[in-house]
N, C-alpha and C positions, 0 to 999 in steps of 0.2 A: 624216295626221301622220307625218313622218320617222319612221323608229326610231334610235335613239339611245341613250344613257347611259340615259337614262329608262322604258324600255321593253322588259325584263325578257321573254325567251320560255325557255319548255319544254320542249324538243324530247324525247319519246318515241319512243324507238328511235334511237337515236342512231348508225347503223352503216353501211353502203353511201352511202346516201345523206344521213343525216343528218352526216355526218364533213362532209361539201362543206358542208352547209347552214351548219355554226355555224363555219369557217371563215367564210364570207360574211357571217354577223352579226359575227365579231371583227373583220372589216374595217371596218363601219360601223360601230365602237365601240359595237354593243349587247349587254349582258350575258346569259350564255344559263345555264338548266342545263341537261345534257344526263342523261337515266337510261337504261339499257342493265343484262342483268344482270350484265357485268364489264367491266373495261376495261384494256387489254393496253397504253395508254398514255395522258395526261390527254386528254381530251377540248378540240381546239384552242381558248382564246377562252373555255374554261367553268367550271361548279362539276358535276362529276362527282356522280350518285345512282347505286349500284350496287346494282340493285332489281329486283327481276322485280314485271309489273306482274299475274302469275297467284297472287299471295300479297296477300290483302286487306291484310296490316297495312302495305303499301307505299303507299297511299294517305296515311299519316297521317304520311308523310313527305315530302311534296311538299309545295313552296311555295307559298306564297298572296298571293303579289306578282307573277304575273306577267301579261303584256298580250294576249301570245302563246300558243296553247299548238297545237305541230306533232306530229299525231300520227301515228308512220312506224312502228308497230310491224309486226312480220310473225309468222307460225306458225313454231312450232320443227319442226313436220313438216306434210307432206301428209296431214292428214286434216278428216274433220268438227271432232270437240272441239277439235284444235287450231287451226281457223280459228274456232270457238264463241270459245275462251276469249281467244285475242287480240284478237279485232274485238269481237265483241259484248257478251264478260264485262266484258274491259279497259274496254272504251267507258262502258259503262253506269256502272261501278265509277267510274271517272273523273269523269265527269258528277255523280258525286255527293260528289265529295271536294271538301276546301276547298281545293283549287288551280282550282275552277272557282266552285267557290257564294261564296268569301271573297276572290278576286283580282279587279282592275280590269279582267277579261275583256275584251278588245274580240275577238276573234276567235280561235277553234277551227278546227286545218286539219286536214282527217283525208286523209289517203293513202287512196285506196279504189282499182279495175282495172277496167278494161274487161272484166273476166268477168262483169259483171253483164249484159251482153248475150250474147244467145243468138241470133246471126245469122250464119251459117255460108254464104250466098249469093250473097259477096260485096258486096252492099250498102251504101253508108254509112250511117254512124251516128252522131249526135251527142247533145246533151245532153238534145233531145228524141224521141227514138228510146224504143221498147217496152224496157225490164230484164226478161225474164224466164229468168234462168240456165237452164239444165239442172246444173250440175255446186254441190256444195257450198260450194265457194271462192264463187263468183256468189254463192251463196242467202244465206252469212254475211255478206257484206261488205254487201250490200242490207240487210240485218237490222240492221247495224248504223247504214249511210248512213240508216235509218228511224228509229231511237231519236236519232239526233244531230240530226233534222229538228222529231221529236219533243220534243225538251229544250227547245226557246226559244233555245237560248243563240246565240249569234250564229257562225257557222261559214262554212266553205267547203268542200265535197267536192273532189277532184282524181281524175278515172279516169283514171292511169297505166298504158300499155300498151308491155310491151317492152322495161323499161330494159335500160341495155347501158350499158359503159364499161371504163376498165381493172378490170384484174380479173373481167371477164365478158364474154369473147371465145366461146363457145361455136364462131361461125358461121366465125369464120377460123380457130381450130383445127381443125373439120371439114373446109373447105378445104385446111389446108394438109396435115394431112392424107388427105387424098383418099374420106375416107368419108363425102362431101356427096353424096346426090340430089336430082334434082329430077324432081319428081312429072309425069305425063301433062295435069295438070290445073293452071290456073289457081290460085296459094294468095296471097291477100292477105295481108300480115303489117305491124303494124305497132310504133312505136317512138320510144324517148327516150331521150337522152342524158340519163346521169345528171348531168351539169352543168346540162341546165338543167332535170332536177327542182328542185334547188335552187335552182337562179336563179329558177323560178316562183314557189315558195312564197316566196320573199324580196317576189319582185314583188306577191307577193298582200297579204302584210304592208306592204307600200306604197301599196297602193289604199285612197281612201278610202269608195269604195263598190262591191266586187267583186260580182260573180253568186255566186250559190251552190253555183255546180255548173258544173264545168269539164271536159271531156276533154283531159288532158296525151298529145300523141303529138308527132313533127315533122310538117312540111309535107307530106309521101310517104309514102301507104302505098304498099306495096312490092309486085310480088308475088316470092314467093322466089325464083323462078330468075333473076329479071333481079336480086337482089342477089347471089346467089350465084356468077353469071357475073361481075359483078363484082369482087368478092372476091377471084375467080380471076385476072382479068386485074391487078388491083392488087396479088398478091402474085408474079404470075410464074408462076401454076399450072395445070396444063388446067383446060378448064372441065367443071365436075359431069358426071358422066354423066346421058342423061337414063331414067327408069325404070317400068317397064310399070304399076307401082303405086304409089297415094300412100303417100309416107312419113308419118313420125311430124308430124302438127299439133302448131302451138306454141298453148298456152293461149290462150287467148278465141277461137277459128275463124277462120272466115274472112270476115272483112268490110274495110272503109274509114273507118276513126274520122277523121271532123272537127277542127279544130282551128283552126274561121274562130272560135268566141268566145275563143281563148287568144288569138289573132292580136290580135283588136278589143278586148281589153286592154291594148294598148302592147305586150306584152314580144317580146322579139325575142330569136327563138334561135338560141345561139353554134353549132349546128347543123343547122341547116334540114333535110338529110335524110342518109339514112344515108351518104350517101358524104363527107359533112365528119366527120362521126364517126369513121367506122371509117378514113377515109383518115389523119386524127389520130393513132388507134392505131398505125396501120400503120406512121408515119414514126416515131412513139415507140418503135418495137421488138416492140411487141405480139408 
């Protein structure tokens, strides 16, 4: 079923990514609220909750109308507790408020990451691949992806690996500043443009009968020094020097995440791999 007037979402965490997502419901004329715990201006297309969802009495303020509920919370730091209390308090907490037990639920989207695997050998990886983190982020987010499997309620996982867009250039500010290495060794890395996180989970709210578990990345995993060569040659800069030791790995290791079941979903990404992305940035002034 279309979404529409009729068709009321929730979006949790309403920030990086969730600012594009309810843009893209106010274009399809469907109503959103959006909760964040402040907001520096209205939330586009929405009815604003300014809530932290780590205060139980924020539950008994959510609405119980809605069809959608997208949940894109993140940790206010890098630690255990605070991946505890976002994913798996928030979660749980959630699951039991009457925005999920007293609304016309058809579906639950939870943001989850490709840190729930723990394959570091390059290898591909997809929806049916072994989870077993090594690091806490992996352990919470699993913890949680298992209570939301556990509820009943009708949901869809998305392992996001990567995002990137404006405002989170890291790679060409290394670049162009010239404090880019590239390691002796092979480093797979992979990635999404934050546009079409949102486009996905729109697309997902479009399906009338989706999988339950998706890896969001683009088409290429990468490995870093052929995007960093790149980078280089696209902004006019030498290329990385290369260096006798691996540098700093980017979260979830080193592997190749799949993304032939995003594909065999219809949705088609306004970035297929990193070089329509960042080439975007690049022309935009990034």
């Amino acid at each position: 079923m279309p979404l529409d007037a009729h068709s009321p979402v929730l979006v949790l965490g309403a920030g990086y990514v969730g600012e594009v997502l309810l843009e893209r419901l106010a274009a399809v004329g469907c109503p959103a609220y959006a909760l964040r715990r402040s907001f520096e201006r209205p939330p586009p297309g929405a009815r604003a909750i300014a809530a932290d969802l780590a205060d139980p009495d924020t539950f008994s303020k959510l609405p119980s109308d809605v069809r959608f509920i997208v949940y894109l919370l993140s940790p206010d730091a890098s630690t255990d507790d605070a991946y505890r209390s976002a994913y798996v308090t928030g979660l749980t907490r959630l699951l039991a408020s009457k925005a999920v037990q007293n609304s016309p639920l058809e579906r639950l989207l939870f943001a989850s990451s490709t840190a729930v695997y723990a394959q570091t050998d390059g290898s591909e990886v997809d929806e049916h691949s072994p989870t077993e983190p090594a690091t806490f982020s992996g352990r919470r987010l699993l913890e949680a992806e298992a209570a939301l499997r556990a509820s009943g309620v009708p949901s869809v996982i998305v392992r996001f690996s990567g995002i990137y867009g404006p405002g989170r250039q890291r790679l060409l500010t290394s670049v162009r500043e010239r404090t880019a290495r590239v390691g002796p060794r092979p480093y797979f890395t992979n990635r999404i443009h934050r546009d079409d996180c949102a486009g996905f989970l729109l697309h997902l709210m479009q399906l009338e009968n989706p999988d339950p578990l998706y890896v969001g990345v683009d088409d290429e995993p990468s490995e870093m020094g052929v995007v960093l060569d790149w980078l280089a040659r696209a902004l006019g800069e030498p290329p990385p020097p290369r260096s006798g030791s691996d540098g700093p790995r980017e979260r979830g290791g080193n592997k190749r995440c799949s993304n032939r079941r995003l594909r065999a979903s219809g949705y088609q990404l306004a970035y297929p791999t990193f070089r329509e992305g960042y080439g975007a940035l690049i022309r935009a002034g990034a």
